[in-house]
Every structure is written in structure tokens, then in C-alpha cells.
Backbone as JSON Lines, residues from 0, in Angstrom:
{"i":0,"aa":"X","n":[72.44,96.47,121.44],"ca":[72.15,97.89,121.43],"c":[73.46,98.69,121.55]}
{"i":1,"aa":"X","n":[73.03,99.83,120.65],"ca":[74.8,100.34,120.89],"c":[74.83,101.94,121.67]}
{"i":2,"aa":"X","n":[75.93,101.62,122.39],"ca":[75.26,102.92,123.46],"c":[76.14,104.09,122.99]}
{"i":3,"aa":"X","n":[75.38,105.05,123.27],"ca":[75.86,106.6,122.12],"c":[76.63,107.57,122.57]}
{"i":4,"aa":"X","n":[77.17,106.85,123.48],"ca":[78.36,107.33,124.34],"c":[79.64,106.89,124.01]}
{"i":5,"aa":"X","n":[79.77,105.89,123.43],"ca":[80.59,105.04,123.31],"c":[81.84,105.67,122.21]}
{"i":6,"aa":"X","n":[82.79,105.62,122.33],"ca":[83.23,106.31,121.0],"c":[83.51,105.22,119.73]}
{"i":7,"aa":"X","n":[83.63,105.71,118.66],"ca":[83.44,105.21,117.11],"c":[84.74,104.73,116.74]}
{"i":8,"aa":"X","n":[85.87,103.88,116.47],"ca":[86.8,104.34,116.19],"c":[86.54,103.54,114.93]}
{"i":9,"aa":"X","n":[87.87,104.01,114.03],"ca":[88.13,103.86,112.64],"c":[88.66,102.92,112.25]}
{"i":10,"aa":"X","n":[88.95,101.91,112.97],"ca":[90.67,101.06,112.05],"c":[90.11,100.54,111.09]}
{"i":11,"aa":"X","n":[90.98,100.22,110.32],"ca":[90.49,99.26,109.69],"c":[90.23,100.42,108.18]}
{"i":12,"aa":"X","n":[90.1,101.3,108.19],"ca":[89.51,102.26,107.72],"c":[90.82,103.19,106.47]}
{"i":13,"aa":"X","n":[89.75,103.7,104.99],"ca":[91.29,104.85,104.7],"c":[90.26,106.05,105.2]}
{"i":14,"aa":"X","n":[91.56,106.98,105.42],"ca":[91.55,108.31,105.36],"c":[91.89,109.05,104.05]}
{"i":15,"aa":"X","n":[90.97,109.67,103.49],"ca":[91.2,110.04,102.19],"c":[91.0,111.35,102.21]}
{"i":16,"aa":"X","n":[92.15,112.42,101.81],"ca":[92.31,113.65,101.99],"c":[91.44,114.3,101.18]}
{"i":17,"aa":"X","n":[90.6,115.29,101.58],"ca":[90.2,116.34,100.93],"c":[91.05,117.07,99.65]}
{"i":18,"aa":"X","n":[89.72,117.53,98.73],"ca":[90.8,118.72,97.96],"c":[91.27,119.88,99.03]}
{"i":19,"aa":"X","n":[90.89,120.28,99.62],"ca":[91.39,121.23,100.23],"c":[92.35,121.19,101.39]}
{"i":20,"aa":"X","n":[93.07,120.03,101.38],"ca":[94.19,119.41,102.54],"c":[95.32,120.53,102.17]}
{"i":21,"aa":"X","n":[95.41,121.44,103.12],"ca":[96.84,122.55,103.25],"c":[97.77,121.94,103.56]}
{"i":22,"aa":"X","n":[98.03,120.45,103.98],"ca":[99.36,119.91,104.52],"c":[100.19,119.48,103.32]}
{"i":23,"aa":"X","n":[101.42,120.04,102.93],"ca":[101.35,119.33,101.75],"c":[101.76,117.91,101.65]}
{"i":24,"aa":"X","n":[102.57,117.3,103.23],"ca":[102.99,115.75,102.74],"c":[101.67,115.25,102.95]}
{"i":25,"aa":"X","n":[100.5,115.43,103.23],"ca":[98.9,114.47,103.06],"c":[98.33,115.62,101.49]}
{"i":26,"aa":"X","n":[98.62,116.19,101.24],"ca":[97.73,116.37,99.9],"c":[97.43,115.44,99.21]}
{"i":27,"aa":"X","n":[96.17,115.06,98.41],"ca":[96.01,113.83,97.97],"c":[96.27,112.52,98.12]}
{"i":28,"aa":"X","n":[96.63,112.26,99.26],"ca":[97.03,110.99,99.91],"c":[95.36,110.23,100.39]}
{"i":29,"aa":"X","n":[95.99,108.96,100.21],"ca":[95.08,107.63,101.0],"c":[95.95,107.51,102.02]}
{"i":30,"aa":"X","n":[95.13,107.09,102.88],"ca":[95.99,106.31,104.33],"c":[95.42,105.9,104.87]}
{"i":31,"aa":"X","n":[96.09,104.28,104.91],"ca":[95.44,102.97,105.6],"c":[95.43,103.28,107.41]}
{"i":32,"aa":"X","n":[94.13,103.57,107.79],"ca":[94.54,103.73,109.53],"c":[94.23,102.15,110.13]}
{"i":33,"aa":"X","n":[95.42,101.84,110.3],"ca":[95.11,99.98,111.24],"c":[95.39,100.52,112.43]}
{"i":34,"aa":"X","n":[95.56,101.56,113.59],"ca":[95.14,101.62,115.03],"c":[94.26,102.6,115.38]}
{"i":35,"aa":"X","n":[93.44,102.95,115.58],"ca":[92.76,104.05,116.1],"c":[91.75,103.28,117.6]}
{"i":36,"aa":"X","n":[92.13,104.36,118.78],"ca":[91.64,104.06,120.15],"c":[91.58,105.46,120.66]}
{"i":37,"aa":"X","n":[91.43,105.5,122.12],"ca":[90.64,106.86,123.18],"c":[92.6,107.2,123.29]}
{"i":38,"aa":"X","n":[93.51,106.63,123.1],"ca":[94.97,107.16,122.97],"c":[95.26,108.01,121.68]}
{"i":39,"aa":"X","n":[94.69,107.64,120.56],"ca":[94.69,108.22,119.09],"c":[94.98,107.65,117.95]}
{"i":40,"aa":"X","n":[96.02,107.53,117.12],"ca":[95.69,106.45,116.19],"c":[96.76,106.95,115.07]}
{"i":41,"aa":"X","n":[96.8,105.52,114.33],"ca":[98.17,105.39,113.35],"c":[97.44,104.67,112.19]}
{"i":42,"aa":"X","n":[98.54,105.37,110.9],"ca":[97.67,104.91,109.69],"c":[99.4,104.97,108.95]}
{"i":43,"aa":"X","n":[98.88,104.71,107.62],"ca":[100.35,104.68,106.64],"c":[99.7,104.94,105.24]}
{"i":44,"aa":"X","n":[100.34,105.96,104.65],"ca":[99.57,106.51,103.37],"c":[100.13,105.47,102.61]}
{"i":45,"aa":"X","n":[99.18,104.93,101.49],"ca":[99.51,104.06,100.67],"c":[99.76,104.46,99.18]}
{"i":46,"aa":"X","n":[99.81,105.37,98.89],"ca":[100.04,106.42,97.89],"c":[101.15,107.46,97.26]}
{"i":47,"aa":"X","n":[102.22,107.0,98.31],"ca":[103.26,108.42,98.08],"c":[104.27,107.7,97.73]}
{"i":48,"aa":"X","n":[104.84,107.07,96.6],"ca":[106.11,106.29,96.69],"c":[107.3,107.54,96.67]}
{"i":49,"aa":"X","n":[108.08,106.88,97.0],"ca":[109.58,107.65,97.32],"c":[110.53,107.26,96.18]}
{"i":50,"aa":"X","n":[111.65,107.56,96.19],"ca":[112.44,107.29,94.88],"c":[113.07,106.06,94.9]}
{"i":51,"aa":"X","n":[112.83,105.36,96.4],"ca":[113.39,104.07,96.41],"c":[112.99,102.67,95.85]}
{"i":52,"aa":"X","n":[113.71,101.69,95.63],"ca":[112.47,100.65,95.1],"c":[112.99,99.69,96.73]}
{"i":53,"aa":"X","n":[112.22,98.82,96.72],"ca":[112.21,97.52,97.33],"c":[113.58,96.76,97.38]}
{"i":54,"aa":"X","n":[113.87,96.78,96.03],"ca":[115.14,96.1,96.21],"c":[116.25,97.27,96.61]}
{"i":55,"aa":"X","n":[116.31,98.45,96.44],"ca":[117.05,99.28,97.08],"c":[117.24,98.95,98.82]}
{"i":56,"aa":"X","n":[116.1,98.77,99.0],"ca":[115.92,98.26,100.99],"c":[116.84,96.81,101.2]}
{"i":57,"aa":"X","n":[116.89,96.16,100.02],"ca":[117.47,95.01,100.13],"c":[118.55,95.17,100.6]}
{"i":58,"aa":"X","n":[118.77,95.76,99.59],"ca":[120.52,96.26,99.26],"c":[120.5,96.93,100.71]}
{"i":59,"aa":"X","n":[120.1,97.75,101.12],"ca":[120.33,98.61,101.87],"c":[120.91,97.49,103.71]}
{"i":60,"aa":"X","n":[119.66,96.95,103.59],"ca":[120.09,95.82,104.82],"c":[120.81,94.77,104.5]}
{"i":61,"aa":"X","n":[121.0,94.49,103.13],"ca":[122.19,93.03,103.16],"c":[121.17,92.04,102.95]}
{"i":62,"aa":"X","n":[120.0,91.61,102.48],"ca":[119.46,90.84,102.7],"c":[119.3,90.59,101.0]}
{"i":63,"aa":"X","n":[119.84,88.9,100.86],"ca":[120.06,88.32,99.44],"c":[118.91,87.91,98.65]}
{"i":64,"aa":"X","n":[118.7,88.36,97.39],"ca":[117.43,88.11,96.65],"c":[117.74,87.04,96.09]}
{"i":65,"aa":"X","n":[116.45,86.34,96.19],"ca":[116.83,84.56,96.01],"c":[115.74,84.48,94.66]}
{"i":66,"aa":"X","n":[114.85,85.47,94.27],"ca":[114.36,85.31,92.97],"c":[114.35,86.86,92.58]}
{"i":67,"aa":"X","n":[113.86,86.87,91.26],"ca":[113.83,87.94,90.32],"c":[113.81,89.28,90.67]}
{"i":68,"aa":"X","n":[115.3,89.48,90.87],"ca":[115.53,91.12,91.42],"c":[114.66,92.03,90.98]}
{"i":69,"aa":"X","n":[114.66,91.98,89.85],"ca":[114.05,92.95,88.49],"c":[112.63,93.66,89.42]}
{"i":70,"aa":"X","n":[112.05,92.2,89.16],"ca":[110.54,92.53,89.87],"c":[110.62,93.63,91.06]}
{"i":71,"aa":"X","n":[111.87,93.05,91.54],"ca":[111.61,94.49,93.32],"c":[112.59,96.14,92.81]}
{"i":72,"aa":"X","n":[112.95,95.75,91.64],"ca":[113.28,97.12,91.08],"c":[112.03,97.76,90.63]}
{"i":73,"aa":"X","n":[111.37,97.49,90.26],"ca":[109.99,98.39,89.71],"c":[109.01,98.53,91.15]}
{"i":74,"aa":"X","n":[109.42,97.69,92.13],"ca":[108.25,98.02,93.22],"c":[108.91,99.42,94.01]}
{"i":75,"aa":"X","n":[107.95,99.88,94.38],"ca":[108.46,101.45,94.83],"c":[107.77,101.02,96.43]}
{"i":76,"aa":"X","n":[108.86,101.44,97.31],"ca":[108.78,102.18,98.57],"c":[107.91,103.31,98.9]}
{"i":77,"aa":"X","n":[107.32,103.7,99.63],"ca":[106.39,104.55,100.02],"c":[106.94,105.34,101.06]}
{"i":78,"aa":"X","n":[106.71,106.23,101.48],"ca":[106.28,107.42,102.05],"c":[105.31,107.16,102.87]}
{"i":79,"aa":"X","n":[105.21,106.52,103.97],"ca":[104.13,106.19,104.46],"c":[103.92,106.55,105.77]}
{"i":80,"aa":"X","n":[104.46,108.15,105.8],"ca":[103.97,109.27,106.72],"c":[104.96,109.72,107.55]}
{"i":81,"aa":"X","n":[105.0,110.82,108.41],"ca":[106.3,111.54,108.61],"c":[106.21,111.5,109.97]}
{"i":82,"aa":"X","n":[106.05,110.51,110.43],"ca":[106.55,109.78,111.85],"c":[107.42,108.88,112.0]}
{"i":83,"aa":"X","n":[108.54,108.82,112.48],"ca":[109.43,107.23,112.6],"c":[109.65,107.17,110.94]}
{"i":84,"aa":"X","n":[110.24,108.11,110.02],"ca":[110.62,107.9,108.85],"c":[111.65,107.18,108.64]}
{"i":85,"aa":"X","n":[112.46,106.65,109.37],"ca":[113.59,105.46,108.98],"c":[113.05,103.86,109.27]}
{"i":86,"aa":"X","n":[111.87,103.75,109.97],"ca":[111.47,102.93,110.7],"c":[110.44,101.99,109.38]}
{"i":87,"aa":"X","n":[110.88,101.29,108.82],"ca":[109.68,100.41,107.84],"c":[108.48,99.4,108.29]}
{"i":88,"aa":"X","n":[107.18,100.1,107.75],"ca":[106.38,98.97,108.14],"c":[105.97,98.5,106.77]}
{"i":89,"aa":"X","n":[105.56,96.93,107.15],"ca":[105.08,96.24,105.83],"c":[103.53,95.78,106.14]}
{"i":90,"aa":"X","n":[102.52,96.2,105.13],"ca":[101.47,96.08,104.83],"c":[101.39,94.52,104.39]}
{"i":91,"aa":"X","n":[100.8,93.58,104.38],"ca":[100.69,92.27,104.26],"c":[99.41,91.17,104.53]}
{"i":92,"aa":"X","n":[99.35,90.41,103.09],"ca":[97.92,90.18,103.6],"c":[98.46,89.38,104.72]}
{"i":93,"aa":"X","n":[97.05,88.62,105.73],"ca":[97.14,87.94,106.61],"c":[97.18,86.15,106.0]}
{"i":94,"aa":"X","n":[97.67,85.55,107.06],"ca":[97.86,83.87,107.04],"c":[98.95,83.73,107.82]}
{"i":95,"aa":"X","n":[100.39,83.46,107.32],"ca":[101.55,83.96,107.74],"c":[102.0,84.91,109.03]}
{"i":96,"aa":"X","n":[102.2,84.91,109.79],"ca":[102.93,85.44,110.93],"c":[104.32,85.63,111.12]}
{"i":97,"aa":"X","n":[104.63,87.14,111.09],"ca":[106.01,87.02,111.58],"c":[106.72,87.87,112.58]}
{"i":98,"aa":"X","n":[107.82,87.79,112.56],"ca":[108.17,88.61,114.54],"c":[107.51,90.11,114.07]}
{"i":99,"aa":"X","n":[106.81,90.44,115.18],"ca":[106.38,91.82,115.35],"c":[104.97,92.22,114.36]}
{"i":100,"aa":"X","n":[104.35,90.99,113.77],"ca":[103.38,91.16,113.36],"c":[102.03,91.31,113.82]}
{"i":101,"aa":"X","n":[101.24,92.16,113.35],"ca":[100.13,92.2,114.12],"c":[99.09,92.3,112.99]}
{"i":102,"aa":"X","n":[98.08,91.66,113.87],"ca":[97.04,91.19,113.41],"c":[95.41,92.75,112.9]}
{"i":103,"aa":"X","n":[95.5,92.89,112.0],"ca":[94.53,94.27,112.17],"c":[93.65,93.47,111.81]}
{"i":104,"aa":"X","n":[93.05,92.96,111.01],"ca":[91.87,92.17,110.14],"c":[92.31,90.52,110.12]}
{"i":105,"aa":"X","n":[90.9,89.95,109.4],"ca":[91.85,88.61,108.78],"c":[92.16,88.42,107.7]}
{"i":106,"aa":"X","n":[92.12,89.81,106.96],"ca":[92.52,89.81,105.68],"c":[94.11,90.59,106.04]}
{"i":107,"aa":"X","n":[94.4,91.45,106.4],"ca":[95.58,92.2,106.51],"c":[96.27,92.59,108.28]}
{"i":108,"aa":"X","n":[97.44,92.44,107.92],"ca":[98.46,92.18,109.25],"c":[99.18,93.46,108.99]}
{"i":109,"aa":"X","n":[100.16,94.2,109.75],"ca":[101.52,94.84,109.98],"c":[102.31,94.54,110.55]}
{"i":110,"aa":"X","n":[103.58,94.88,109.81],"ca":[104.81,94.16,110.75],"c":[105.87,95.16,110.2]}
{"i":111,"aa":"X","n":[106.98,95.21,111.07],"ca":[108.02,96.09,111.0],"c":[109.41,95.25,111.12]}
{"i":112,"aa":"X","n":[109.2,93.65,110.8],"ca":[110.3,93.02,110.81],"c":[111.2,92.94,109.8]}
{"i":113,"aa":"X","n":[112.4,92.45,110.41],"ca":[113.62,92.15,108.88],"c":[113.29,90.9,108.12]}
{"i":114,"aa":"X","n":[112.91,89.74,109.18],"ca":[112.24,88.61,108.42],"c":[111.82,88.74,107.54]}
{"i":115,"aa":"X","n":[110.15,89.28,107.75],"ca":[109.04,89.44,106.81],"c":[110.04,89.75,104.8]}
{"i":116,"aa":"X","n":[110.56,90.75,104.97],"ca":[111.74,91.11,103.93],"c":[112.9,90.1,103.74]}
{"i":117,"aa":"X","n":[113.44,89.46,104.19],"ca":[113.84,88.0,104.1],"c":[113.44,87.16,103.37]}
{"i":118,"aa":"X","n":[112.0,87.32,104.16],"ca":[111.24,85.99,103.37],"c":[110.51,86.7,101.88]}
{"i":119,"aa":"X","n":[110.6,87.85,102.05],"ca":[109.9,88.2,100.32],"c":[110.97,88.36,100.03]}
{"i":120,"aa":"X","n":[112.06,88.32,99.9],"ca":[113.64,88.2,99.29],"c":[113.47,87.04,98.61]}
{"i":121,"aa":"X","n":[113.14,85.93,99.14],"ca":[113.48,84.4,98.72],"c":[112.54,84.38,98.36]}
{"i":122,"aa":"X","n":[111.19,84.66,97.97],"ca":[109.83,84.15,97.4],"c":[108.89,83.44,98.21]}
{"i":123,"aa":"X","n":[109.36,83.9,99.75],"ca":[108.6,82.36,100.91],"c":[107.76,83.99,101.67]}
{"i":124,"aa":"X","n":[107.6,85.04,101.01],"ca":[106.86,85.94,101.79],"c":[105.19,86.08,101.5]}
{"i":125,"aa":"X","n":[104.67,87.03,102.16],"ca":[103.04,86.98,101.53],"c":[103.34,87.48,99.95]}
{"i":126,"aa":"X","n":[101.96,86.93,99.42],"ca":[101.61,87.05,98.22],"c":[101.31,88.68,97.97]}
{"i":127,"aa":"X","n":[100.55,89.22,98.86],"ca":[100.44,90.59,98.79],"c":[101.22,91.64,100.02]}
{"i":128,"aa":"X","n":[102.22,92.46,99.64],"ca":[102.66,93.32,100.59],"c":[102.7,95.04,100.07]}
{"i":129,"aa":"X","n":[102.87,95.84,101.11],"ca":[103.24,97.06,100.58],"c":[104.05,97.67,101.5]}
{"i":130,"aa":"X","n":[105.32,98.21,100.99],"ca":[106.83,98.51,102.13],"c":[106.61,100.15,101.95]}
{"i":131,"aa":"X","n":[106.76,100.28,103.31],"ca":[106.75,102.42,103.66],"c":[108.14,102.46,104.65]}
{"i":132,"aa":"X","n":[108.2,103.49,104.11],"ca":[109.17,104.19,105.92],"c":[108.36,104.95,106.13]}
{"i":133,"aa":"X","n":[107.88,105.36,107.48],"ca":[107.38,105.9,108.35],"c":[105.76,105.44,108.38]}
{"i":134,"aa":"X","n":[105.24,105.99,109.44],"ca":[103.8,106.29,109.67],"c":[103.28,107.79,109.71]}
{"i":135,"aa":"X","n":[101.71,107.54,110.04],"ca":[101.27,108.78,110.51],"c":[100.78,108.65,111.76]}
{"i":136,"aa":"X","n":[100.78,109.77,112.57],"ca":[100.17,109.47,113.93],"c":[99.08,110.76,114.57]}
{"i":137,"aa":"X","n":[98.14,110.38,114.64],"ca":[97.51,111.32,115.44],"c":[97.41,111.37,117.06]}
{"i":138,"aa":"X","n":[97.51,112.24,117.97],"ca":[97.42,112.22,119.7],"c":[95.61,112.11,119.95]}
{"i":139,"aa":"X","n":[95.59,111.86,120.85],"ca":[93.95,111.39,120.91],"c":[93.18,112.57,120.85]}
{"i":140,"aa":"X","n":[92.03,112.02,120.19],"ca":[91.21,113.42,119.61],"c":[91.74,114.15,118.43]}
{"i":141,"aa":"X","n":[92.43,114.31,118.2],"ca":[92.93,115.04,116.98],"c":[92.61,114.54,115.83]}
{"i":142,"aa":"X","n":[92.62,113.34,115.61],"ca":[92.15,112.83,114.12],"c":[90.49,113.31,114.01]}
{"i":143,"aa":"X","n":[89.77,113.07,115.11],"ca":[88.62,113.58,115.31],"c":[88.34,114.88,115.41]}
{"i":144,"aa":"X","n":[88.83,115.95,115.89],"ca":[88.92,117.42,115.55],"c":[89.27,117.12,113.97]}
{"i":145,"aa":"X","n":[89.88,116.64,112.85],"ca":[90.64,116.79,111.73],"c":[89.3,116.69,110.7]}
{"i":146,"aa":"X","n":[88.58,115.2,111.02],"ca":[87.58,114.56,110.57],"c":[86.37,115.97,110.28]}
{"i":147,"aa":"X","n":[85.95,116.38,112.32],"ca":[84.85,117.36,112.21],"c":[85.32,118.51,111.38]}
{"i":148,"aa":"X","n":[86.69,119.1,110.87],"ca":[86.5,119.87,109.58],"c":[87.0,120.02,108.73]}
{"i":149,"aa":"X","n":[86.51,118.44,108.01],"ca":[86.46,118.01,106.77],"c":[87.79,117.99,105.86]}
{"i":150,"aa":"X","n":[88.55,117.73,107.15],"ca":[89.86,117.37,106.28],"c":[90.31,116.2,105.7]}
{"i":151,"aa":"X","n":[89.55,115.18,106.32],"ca":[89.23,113.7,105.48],"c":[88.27,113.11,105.3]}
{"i":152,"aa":"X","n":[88.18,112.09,104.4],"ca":[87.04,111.62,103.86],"c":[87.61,109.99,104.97]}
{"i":153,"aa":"X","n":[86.37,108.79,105.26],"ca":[86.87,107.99,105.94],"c":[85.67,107.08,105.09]}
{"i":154,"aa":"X","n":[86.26,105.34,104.76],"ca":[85.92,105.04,103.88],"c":[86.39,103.23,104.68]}
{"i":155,"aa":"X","n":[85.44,102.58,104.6],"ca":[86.26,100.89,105.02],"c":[87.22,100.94,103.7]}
{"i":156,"aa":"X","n":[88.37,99.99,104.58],"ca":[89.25,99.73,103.66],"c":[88.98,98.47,102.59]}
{"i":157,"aa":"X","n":[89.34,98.77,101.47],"ca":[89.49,97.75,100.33],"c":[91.03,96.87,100.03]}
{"i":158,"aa":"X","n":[91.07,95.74,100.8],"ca":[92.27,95.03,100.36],"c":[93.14,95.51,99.4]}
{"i":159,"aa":"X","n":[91.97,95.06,98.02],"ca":[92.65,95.32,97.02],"c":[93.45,96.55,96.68]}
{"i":160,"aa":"X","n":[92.65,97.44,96.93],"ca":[93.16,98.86,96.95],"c":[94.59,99.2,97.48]}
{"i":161,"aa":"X","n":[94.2,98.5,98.78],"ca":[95.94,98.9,99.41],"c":[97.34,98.59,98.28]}
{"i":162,"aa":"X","n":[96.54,97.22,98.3],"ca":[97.81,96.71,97.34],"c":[98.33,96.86,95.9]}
{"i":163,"aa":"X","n":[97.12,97.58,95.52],"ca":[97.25,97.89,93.94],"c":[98.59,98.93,93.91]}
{"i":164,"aa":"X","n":[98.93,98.71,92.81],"ca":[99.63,99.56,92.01],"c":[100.01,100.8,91.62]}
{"i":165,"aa":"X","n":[98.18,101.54,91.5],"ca":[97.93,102.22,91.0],"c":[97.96,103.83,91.8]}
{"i":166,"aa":"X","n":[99.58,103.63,91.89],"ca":[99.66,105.12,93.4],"c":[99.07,106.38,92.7]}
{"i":167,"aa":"X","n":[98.58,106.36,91.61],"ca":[98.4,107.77,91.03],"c":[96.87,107.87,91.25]}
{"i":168,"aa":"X","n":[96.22,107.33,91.0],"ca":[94.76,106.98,91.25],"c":[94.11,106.66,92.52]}
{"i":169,"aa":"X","n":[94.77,106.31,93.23],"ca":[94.39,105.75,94.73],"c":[93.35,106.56,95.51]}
{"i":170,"aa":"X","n":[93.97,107.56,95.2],"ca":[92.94,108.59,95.85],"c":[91.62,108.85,95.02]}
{"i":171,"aa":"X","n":[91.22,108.98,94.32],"ca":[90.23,108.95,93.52],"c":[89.15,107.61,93.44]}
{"i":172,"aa":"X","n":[90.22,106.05,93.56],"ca":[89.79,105.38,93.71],"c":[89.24,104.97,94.49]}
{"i":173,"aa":"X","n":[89.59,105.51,96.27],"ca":[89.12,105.48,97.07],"c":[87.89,106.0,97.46]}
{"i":174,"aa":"X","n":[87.91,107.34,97.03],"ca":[87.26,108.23,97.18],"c":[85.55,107.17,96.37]}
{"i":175,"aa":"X","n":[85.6,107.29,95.26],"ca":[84.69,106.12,94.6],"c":[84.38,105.15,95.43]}
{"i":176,"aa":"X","n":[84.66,104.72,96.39],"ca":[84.4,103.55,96.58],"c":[82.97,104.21,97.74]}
{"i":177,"aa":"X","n":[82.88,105.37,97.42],"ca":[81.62,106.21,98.31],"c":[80.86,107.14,97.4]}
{"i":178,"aa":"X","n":[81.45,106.5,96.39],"ca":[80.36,107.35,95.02],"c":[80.59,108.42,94.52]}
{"i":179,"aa":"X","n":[82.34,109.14,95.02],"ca":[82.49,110.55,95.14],"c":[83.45,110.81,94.06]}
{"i":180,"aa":"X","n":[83.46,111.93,93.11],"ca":[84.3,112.44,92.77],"c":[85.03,113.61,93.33]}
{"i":181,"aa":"X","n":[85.9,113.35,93.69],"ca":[87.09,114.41,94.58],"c":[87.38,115.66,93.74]}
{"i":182,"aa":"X","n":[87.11,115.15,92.16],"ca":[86.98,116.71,91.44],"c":[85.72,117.61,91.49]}
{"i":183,"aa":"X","n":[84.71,116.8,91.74],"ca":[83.34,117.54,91.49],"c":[82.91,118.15,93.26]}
{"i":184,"aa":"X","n":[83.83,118.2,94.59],"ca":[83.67,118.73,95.7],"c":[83.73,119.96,95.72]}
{"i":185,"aa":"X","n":[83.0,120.77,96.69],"ca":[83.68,122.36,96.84],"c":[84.45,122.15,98.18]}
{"i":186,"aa":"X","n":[85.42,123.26,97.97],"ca":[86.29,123.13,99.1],"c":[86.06,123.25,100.51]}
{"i":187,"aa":"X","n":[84.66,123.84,100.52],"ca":[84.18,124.14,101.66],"c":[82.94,122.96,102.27]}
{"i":188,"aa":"X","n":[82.93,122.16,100.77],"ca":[81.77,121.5,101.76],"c":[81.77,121.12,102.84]}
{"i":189,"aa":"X","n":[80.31,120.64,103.25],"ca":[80.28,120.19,104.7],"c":[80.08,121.45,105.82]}
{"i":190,"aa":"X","n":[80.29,122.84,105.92],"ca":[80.73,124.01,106.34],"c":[79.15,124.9,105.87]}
{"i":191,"aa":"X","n":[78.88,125.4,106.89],"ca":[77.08,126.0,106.74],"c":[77.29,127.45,107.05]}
């Protein structure tokens, strides 16, 4: 029995911005939230790449690519919220463990190590990752004041999704995955 006191939290979960999001670094953004508790909660937009690629981070820390540079030239860095913006976390499926990794699902982990990037340097990393600088963070209650007016849409997360490609669509795609078109909303819905 579930008692109705209890509070709801999200992890695990995207946050998918409204058309009508006034912020402009979340306009049209997805964001993966892997902590949410009665303290508040952290997510990483999976949608905003930055001008950097992957192998730029390489370069950047010294860390030697042991297979096909090329490939981490076309992967783009993210934007993955304007908290701790120098600070990289890596999205990653789960199996593998590495320093500072944590466990959100048993499909998907986070980690903020140099390893983890090491080992996808040499080809010995997960099969699926996605590299941000920064997070997002909400103080407790606030994501929940944000939610009650209708500044995000909240949706279980889709693996695949995180990891896709497809940063231009993400949001839309997400949004779908609840039957919704984000073009066909009024800005006010939800609001009586």
C-alpha cells in the first residue's frame, strides 16, 4: 500500500521543457534527472551540445587515443547544465564500474572520472556514453514548485534516447514518448 504522504520523487526520469520555458539555457532541452530526494535533485540536459567534440576533452587532459580519433571528432560535448560547468559528467550504460561511479539504474550509471575517458580513449570504455560539463540542480522543493507550473513535462527515461544522436529532436522525441506533440500545446496549458 502506498501511503499518500509519502513524497514522489523522479530519478530516473527526463524533464522535458515546455514551449513556454522563459529560461533560455533550458529552452527546449531534455534532461536526464538521475538524483532527485526531500534535499532536491540533479539532472544533465542531454540535448545542448557545445562547440567542443570529445576528442577536444582528450586533448584537453592529455589523455592518448588508442583508436579512431575521427570518431570522437564528430561526437559533441554537451552542455549539460549551468552548475559545476568545468566539472564533466559521463552518462554510461551500466556493467562496468569506475572511480566515482554511481549506480542510478541497471541500465545506466554516472561518473565524473578521468578513467572512465581513458578507457573510452583506448576502446576498453562502455559501449554507450554521453560527455557534458556541468549539471543542473534544483534546492529542495523547487523542481516541484517548477513541475506545479508547468514548466516541465516528466517522462521515464528511455536508454536509448539518452544516447542517441539525435540532439535536434530529443525534445520532441521525448516528449512522444507520452503521445505529445510539443507543437500542438498552448502555452498556458494545464492553468484554469
Amino acid at each position: 500500500m502506498t501511503d499518500i504522504n509519502s513524497p514522489s520523487y523522479l530519478e530516473n526520469q527526463f524533464l522535458i521543457a515546455m514551449p513556454q520555458m522563459g529560461d533560455s539555457y533550458f529552452s527546449k532541452t531534455v534532461t536526464y534527472l538521475w538524483k532527485h530526494n526531500d534535499e532536491g535533485a540533479l539532472g544533465i540536459v542531454i540535448n545542448k551540445p557545445l562547440g567542443a567534440s570529445v576528442a577536444d576533452i582528450f586533448d584537453e587532459l592529455e589523455i592518448e587515443c588508442g583508436i579512431e580519433e575521427g570518431l570522437f571528432r564528430e561526437a559533441p560535448v554537451l552542455a549539460g547544465g549551468p552548475v559545476e560547468r568545468d566539472k564533466g559528467f559521463i552518462i554510461h550504460d551500466a556493467g562496468k564500474n569506475w572511480e566515482s561511479s554511481i549506480s542510478v539504474t541497471e541500465e545506466i550509471s554516472i561518473c565524473t572520472s578521468k578513467s572512465i575517458l581513458e578507457d573510452i580513449a583506448s576502446g576498453n570504455g562502455p559501449e554507450n556514453f554521453l560527455i557534458a560539463l556541468g549539471c543542473a540542480g534544483w534546492d529542495a522543493g523547487q523542481l516541484e514548485r517548477e513541475i506545479n507550473a508547468n514548466t516541465w513535462l516528466t517522462v521515464p527515461a528511455d536508454p536509448a534516447l539518452i544516447f542517441s544522436g539525435d540532439y535536434e529532436n530529443k525534445t520532441q522525441l521525448a516528449a512522444s514518448l507520452l503521445g505529445i506533440d510539443l507543437q500542438q500545446l498552448a502555452p498556458d496549458a494545464g492553468h484554469s
